[in-house]
C-alpha positions in Angstrom: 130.4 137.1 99.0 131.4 133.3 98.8 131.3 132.2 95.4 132.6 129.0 93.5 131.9 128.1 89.8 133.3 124.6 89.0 133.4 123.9 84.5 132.9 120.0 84.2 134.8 118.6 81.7 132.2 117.1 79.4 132.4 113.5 78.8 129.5 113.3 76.7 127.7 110.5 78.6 124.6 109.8 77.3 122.5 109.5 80.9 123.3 111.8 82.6 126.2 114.2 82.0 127.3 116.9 84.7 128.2 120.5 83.4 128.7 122.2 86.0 128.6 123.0 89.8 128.9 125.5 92.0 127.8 127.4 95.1 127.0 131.0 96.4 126.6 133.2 99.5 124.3 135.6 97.4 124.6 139.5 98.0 121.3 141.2 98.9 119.1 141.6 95.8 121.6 139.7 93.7 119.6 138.7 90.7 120.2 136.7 87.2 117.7 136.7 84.5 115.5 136.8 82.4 117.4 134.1 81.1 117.9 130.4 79.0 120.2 127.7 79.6 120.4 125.1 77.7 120.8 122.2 80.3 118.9 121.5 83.4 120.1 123.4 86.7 118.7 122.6 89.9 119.8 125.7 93.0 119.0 123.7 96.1 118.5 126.9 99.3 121.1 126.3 101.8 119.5 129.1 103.8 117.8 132.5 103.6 115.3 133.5 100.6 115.0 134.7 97.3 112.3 135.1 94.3 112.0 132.5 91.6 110.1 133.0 88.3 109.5 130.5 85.4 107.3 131.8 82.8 104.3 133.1 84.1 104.8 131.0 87.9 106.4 133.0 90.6 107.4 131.4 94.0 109.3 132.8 96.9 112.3 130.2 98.0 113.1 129.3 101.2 116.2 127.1 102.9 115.2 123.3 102.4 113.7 124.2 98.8 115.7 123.5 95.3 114.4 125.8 92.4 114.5 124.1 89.1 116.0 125.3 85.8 114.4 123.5 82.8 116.4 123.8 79.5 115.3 126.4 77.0 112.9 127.5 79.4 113.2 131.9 80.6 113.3 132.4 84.3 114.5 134.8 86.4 115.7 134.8 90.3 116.6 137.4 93.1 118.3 136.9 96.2 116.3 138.8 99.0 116.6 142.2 99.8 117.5 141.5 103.6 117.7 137.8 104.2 119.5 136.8 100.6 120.2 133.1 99.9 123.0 130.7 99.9 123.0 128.0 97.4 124.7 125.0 95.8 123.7 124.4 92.2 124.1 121.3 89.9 123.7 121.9 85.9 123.9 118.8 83.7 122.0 117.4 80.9 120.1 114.1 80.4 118.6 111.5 78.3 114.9 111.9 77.3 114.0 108.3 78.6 114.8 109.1 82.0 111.6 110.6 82.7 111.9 113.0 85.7 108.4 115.1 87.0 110.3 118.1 88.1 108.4 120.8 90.0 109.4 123.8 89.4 110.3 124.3 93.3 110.6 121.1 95.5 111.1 121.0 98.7 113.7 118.4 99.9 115.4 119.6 103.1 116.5 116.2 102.6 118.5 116.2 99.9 120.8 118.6 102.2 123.3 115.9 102.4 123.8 115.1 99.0 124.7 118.5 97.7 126.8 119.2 100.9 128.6 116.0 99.6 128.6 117.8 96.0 131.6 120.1 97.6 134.1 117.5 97.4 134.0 117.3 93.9 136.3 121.0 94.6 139.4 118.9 95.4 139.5 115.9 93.2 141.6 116.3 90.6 140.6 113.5 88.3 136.7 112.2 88.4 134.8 115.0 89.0 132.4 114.2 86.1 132.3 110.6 87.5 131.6 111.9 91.0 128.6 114.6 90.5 127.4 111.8 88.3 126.9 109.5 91.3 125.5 112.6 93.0 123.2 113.5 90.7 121.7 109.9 90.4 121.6 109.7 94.4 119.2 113.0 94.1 117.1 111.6 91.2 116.7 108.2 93.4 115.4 110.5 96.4 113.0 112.4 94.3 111.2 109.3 92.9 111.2 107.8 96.4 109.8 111.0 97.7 107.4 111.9 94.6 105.8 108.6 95.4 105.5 109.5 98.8 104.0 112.9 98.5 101.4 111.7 95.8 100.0 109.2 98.4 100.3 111.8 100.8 98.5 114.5 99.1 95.9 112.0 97.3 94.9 111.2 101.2 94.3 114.8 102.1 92.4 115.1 98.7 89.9 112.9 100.0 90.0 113.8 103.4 89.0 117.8 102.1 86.6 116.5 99.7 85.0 114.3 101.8 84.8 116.3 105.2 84.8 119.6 104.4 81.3 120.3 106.3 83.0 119.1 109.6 85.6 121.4 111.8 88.2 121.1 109.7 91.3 122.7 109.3 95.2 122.6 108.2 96.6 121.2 111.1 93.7 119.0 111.6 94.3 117.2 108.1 98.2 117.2 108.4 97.6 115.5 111.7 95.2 113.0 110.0 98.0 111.8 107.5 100.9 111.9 109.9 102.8 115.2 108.7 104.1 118.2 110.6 102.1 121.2 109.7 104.5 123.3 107.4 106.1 120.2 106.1 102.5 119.2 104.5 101.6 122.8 103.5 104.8 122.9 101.5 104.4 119.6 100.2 100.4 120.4 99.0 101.4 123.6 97.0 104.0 121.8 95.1 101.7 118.8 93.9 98.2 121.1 93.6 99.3 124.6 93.1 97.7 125.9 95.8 97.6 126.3 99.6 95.6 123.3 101.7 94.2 126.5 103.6 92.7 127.9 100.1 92.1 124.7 98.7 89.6 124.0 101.9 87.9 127.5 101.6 87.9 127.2 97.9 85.8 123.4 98.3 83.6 125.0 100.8 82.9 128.1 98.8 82.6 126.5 95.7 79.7 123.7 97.2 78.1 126.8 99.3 77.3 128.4 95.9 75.7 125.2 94.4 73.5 124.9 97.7 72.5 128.6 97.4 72.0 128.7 93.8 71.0 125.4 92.9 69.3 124.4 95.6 67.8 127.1 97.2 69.2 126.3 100.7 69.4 129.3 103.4 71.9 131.0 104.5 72.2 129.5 107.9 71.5 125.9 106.6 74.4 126.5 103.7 76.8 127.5 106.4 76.5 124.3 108.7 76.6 122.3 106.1 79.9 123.6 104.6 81.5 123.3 107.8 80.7 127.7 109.6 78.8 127.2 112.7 78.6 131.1 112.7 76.9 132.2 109.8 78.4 136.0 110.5 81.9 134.1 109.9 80.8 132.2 107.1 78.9 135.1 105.0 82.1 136.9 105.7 84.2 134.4 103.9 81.7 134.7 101.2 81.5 138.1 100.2 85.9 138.0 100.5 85.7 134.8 98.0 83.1 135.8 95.7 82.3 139.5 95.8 78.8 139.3 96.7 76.9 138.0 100.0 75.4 135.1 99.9 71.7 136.6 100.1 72.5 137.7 96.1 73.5 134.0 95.3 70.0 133.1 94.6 
């Protein structure tokens, strides 16, 4: 197991004020938790996977993805049984005004570079503080850039769900619409909405099938076409798996 745990001397800056670093080749299963700390700590995956919990959220963490520790807040994480993580963490504190909209997992493949860079801090034997200070303000400067980014991102396939979801639509139809690679846009869509583009579509379609079945009176077959199942065997299918009944009782 590779391990290093690096104590920052703390300076007591009032911005941001670095407490610690450190990175791991986890063990298989190696777990910490259910825990507090009582800074932030942000575990950015170098590679393999692990299991994240923050209160009642659970998440499963991949390479590319940082996991983020809020202060006073009880989480728990686990290194995977047969592909277990590597990371590099950063722990520090910060002023309230520097108003930061963490998610509790972010995915910033990315930010690689800067935690990579994070290492150095290891041999300087004055100005470490100073360093991961300017580390820790390159990140934050990429994750407003990037927030920014995503939220006009995501907003456009928002509307493009809402707004065609009785045409052939599909994951990779939408990420292709707004310019992302597939995975790249899934990952980015869970983090902002919570859930999956995929289940976000069915949930739209399901969700206005019942109002044209219920409300309306519509058929079946007419219900289907019009929230985007050419195949009404596929589409009652779907149904029944999202609601429990068939679409013949929504009446």
């Amino acid at each position: 197991m590779v391990f290093l745990h690096e104590v920052i001397v703390n300076k007591g800056y009032n911005d941001i004020n670095p407490m610690q670093f450190g990175y791991e080749a986890c063990e298989n299963s190696h777990s910490y938790g259910p825990a507090l700390r009582t800074h932030w700590l942000l575990h950015y995956v170098v590679s393999g996977k692990g299991y994240f919990r923050i209160e009642d959220r659970e998440y499963t963490v991949t390479a590319g993805n940082i996991f983020v520790i809020p202060p006073y807040v009880e989480t728990y994480y686990e290194a995977d049984s047969e592909n277990p993580w590597e990371y590099i963490w950063i722990g520090f504190t910060k002023d309230e005004k520097i108003e930061i909209n963490f998610d509790d997992v972010m995915y910033m493949p990315y930010a690689h570079h800067i935690f990579e860079g994070m290492k150095k801090c290891s041999s300087l034997q004055t100005g470490r503080t100073e360093f991961l200070c300017s580390k820790i303000w390159q990140l934050i400067s990429l994750i407003f850039d990037k927030q920014s980014e995503t939220v006009d991102y995501i907003d456009k396939a928002l509307n493009i769900i809402n707004s065609e979801y009785m045409s052939d639509l599909s994951v990779q139809s939408i990420a292709d619409k707004i310019g992302l690679e597939r995975t790249y846009f899934s990952n980015l869509f869970k983090m902002r909405v919570g859930i999956s583009p995929k289940r976000y579509l069915l949930k739209t379609r399901m969700e206005q099938a019942a109002v044209f079945l219920k409300d309306y009176g519509y058929s079946v077959s007419v219900t289907a076409l019009s929230v985007g199942y050419s195949d009404v065997y596929t589409f009652s299918k779907m149904f029944k798996k999202y609601f429990g009944i068939s679409p013949t009782k929504c009446k």
